[in-house]
C-alpha positions in Angstrom: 121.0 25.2 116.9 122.0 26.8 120.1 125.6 28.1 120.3 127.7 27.9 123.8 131.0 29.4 124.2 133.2 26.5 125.9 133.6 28.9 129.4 129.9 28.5 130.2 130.3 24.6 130.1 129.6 23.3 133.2 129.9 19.4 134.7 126.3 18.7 135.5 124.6 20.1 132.7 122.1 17.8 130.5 120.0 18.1 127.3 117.3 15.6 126.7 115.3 14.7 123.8 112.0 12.8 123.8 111.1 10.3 120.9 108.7 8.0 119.6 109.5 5.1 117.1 107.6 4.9 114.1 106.9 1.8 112.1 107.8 4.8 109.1 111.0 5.4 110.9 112.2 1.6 111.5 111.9 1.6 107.7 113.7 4.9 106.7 117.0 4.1 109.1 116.9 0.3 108.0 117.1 2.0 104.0 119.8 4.1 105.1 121.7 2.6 107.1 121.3 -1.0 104.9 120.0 -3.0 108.4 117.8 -5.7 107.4 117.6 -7.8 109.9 113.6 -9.3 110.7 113.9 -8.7 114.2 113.0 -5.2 112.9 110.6 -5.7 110.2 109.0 -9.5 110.4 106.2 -9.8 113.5 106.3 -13.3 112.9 109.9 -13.5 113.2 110.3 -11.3 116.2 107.6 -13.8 118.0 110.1 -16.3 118.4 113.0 -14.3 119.3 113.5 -13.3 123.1 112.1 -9.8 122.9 108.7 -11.2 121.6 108.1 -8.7 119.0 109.6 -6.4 116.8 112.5 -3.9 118.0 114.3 -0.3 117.3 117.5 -0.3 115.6 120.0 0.3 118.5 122.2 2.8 116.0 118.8 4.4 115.7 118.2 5.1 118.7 121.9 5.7 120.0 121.8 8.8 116.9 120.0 10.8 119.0 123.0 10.9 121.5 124.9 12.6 118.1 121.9 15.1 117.5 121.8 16.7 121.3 125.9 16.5 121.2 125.8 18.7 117.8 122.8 20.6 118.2 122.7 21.2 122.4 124.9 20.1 124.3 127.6 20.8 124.2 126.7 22.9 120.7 127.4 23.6 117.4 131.0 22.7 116.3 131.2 19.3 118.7 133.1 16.2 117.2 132.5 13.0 118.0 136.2 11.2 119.3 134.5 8.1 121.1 131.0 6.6 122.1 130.8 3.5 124.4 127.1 2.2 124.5 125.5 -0.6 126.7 122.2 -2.1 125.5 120.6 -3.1 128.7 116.8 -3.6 127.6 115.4 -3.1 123.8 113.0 -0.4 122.8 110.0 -1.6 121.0 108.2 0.1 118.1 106.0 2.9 119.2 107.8 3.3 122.5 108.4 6.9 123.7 111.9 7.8 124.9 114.1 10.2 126.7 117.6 10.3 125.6 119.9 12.3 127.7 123.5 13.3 128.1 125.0 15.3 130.7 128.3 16.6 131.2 130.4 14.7 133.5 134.1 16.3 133.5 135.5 19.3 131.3 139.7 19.2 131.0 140.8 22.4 131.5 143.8 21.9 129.0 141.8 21.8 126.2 138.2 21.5 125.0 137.7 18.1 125.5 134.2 16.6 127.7 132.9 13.9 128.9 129.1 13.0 128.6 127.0 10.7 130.3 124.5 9.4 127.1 121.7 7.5 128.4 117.9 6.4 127.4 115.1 6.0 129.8 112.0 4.0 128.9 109.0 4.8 131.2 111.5 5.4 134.1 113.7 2.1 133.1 117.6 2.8 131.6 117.5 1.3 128.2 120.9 2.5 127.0 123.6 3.8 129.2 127.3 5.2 128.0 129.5 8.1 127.8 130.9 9.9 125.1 134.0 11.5 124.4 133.6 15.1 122.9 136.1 17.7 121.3 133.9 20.8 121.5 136.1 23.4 119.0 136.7 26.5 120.2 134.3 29.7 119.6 135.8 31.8 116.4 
């Protein structure tokens, strides 16, 4: 876990993370977060939905937004206050991914930031947002 004292901050900065969904994983989020829809689990389902075949829990793959935040960028101490997420394409089992987020505007009243979240899937945007971040001050 990487510390950052709030004055380095700067708009422009990113953290990534690259990822590739297991069929292990599917299961492990679906038994804790208590998602069991087939479109995850049930080839024969998937096959007649629109995607075709079986696909990544969105929450799944969004909770990689919420490791970076915590664990990156902007660091250790960072709360959550908002996350708004659009699903633009669905991320299949065994894709590899590249979630990002990047700082888009710092207040200078208080420790509050703005993120750009997004995935990329072999250079297509699978999920775009923006979070809302308190980052608390360094003791």
């Amino acid at each position: 876990m990487k510390d950052k004292i709030f004055e380095t901050l700067e708009v422009g900065q990113s953290a990534s993370q690259v990822r590739t969904f297991t069929e292990k994983d599917v299961l492990d989020f679906s038994k804790l977060s208590g998602d069991k829809n087939p479109i995850h689990f049930d080839k024969e389902y998937a096959k007649d939905t629109r995607f075709k075949k079986r696909i990544v829990q969105g929450p799944f793959i969004t909770s990689l937004f919420g490791g970076l935040i915590g664990s990156e960028l902007p660091g250790a101490g960072t709360i959550y206050m908002n996350q708004n997420t659009n699903f633009l394409a669905p991320v299949y089992l065994k894709d590899t991914v590249t979630a990002t987020v990047e700082i888009k505007s710092i207040r200078s009243d208080k420790p509050v930031i703005k993120l750009r979240t997004y995935v990329i899937r072999d250079e297509e945007l699978v999920i775009d947002g923006e979070a809302t971040v308190l980052f608390l001050k360094d003791k």
